[in-house]
C-alpha positions as CSV (number, residue, x, y, z in Angstrom):
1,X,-16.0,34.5,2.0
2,X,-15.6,31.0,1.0
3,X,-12.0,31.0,1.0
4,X,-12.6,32.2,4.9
5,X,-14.6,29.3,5.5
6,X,-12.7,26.8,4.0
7,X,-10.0,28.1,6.1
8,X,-11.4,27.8,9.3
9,X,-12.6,24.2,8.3
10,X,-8.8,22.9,8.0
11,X,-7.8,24.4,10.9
12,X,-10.9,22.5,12.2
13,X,-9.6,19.8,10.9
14,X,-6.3,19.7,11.9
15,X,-7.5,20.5,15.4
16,X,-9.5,17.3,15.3
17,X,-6.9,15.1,14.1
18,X,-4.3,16.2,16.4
19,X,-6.5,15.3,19.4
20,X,-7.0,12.0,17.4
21,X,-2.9,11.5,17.3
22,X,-2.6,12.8,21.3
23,X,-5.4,10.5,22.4
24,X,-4.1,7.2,20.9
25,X,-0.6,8.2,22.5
26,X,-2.1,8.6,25.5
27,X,-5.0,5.8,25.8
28,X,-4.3,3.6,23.1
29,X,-6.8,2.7,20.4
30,X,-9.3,1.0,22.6
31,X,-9.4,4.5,24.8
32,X,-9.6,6.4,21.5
33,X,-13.2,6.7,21.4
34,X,-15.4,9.8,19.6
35,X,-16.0,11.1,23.3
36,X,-12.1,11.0,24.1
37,X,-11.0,12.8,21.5
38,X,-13.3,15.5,21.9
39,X,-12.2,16.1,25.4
40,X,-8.4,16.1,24.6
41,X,-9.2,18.4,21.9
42,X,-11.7,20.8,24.0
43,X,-14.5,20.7,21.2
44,X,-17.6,18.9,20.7
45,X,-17.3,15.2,19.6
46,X,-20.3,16.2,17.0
47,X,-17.4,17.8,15.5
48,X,-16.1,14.4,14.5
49,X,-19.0,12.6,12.7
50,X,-19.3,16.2,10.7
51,X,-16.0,16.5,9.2
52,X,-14.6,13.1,9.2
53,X,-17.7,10.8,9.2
54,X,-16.6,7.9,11.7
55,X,-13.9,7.6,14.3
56,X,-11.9,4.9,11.9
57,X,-12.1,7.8,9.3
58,X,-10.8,10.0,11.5
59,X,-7.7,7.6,12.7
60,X,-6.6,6.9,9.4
61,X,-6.1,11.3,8.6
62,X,-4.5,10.9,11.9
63,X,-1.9,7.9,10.4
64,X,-2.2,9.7,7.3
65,X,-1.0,13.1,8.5
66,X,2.0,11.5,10.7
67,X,3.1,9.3,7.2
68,X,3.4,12.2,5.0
69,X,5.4,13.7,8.0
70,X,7.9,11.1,8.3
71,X,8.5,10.6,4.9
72,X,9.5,14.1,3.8
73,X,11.9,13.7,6.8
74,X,13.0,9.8,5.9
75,X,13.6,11.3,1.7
76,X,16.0,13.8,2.4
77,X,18.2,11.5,4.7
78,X,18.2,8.5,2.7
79,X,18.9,10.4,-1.0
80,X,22.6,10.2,0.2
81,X,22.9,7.1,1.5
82,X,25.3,4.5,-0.3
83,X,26.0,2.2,2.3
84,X,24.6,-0.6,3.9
85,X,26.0,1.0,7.3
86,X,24.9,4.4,6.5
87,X,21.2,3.1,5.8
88,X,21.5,1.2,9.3
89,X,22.7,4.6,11.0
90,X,20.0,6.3,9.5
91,X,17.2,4.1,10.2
92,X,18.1,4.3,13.6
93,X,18.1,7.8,13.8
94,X,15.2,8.0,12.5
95,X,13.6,5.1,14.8
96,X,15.0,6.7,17.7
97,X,12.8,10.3,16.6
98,X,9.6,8.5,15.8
99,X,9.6,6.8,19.0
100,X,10.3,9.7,21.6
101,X,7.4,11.8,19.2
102,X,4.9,9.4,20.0
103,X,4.6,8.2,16.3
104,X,5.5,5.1,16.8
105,X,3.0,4.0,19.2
106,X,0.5,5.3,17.2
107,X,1.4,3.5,13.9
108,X,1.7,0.5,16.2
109,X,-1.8,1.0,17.9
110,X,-3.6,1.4,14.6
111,X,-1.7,-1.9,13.0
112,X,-2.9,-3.7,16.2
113,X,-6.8,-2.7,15.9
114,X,-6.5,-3.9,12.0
115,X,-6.0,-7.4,13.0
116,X,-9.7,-7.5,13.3
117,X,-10.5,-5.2,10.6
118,X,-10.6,-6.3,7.1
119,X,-11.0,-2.6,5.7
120,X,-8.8,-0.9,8.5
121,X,-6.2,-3.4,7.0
122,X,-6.5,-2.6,3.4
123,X,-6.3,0.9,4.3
124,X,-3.4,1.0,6.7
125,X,-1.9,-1.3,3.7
126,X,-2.2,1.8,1.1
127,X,-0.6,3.8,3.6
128,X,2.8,1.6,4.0
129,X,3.5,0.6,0.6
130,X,5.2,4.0,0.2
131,X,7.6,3.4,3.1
132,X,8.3,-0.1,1.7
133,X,8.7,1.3,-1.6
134,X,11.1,3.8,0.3
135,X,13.1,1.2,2.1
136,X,13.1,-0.7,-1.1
137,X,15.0,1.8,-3.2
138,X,17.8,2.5,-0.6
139,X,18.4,-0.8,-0.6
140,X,18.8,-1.5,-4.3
141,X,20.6,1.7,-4.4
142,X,23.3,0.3,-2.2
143,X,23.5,-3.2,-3.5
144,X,23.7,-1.8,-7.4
145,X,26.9,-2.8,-8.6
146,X,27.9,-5.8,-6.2
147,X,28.1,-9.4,-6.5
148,X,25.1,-9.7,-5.1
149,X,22.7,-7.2,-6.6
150,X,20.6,-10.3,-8.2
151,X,20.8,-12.8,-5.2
152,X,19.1,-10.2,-2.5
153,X,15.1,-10.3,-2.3
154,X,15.1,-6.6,-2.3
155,X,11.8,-6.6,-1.3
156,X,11.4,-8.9,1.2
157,X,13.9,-7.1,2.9
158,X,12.4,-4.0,3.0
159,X,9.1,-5.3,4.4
160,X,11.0,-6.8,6.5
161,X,13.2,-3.4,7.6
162,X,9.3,-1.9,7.9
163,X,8.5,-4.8,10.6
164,X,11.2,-4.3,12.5
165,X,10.3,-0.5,12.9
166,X,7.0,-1.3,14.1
167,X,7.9,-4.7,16.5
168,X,10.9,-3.0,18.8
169,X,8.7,-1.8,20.8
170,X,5.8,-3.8,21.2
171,X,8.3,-6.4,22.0
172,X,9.7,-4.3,24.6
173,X,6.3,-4.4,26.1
174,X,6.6,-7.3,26.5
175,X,9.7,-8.5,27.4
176,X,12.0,-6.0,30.4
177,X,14.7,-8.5,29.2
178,X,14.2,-7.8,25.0
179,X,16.9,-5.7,24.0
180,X,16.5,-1.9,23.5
181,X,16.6,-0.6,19.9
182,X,19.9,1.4,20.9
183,X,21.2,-2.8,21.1
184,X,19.5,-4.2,18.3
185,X,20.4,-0.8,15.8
186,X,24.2,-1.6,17.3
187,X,24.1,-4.7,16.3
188,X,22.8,-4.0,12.7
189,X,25.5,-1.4,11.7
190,X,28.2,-3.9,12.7
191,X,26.7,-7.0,10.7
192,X,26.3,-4.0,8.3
193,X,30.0,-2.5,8.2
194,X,31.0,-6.9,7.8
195,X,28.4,-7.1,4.9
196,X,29.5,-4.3,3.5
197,X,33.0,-5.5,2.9
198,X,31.5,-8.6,1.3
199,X,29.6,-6.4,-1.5
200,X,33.3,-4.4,-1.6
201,X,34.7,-7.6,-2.6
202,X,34.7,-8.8,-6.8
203,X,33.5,-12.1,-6.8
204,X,34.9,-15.2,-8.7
205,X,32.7,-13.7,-12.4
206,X,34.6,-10.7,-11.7
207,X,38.2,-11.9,-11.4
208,X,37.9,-14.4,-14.2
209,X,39.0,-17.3,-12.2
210,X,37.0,-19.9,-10.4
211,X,37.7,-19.9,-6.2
212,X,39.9,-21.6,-4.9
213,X,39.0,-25.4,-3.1
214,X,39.0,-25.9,0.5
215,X,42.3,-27.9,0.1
216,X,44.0,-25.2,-2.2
């Protein structure tokens, strides 16, 4: 008997959050009130306050449940990668599915209402680290070995790979000029394909003679 009720509370649950995850697609945070959600979902907005406790509660499942989605997706195509070009094609693949689910606009939407949040911020915080961390490893994965394996901030350029996820399109918001990510993912994989022949290449340490001068 309690298993049966325990049952019908996740599904609950999961009904709840994904009206949460439709509404902010649809309206955007500021639309994505208690009442809102409730009538996306077809169920009482009591519903809400009883499983979840607040809306922001309920927002952050939402993020939560989309997060855990993406990076079971994200693992199994980055294991393989082992080049910078292969991490560029991936991440736009990838990119390229979040966007046309919806996800997103919803990551984006939640990042934007934490800019006056404090607490939303710490928790939307807790929430990213694993997708730096992600990003993070991929990248010291393909740089092990190479000249440069000690000169790259690893981690300042994975937060930085994270921001450009999230900026694309808010920027294309913005802009009707700002290049599409289809350009800007382009552009990556060729400044990838030229990087990658630079980590390819032994450097001076490696060849046991200094470079040669300008004038050699």
């Amino acid at each position: 008997m309690a298993s049966a009720r325990t049952s019908a509370g996740d599904e609950t649950r999961a009904r709840i959050v994904d009206a949460a995850v439709l509404t902010i697609k649809v309206e955007g945070v500021v639309g994505t009130s208690a009442r809102a959600i409730a009538r996306a979902g077809g169920f009482n907005q009591a519903l809400i306050f009883y499983h979840f406790g607040s809306v922001q509660q309920l927002l952050l499942a939402a993020v939560e449940r989309i997060s855990q989605q993406r990076m079971d997706r994200y693992q199994q195509r980055l294991a393989p990668v082992t080049t910078l070009a292969e991490l560029v094609a991936v991440g736009a693949r990838c990119h390229r599915e979040d966007v046309e689910d919806g996800n997103i606009r919803v990551l984006s939407q939640m990042l934007a209402a934490s800019s006056s949040s404090p607490d939303l911020a710490g928790r939307l915080q807790g929430l990213f680290d694993p997708w730096v961390a992600l990003v993070e490893a991929s990248v010291a994965r393909v740089l092990a070995g190479t000249a440069y394996e000690a000169a790259v901030p690893v981690h300042d350029v994975a937060v930085g790979v994270v921001a450009l996820f999230m900026g694309i399109e808010l920027l294309n918001q913005l802009y009707d000029t700002s290049p599409s990510a289809t350009v800007l993912f382009g552009a990556m994989e060729r400044m990838a394909e030229l990087l990658g022949g630079l980590l390819g290449a032994p450097s001076p340490a490696d060849t046991g003679r200094a470079a040669p001068s300008p004038g050699a």
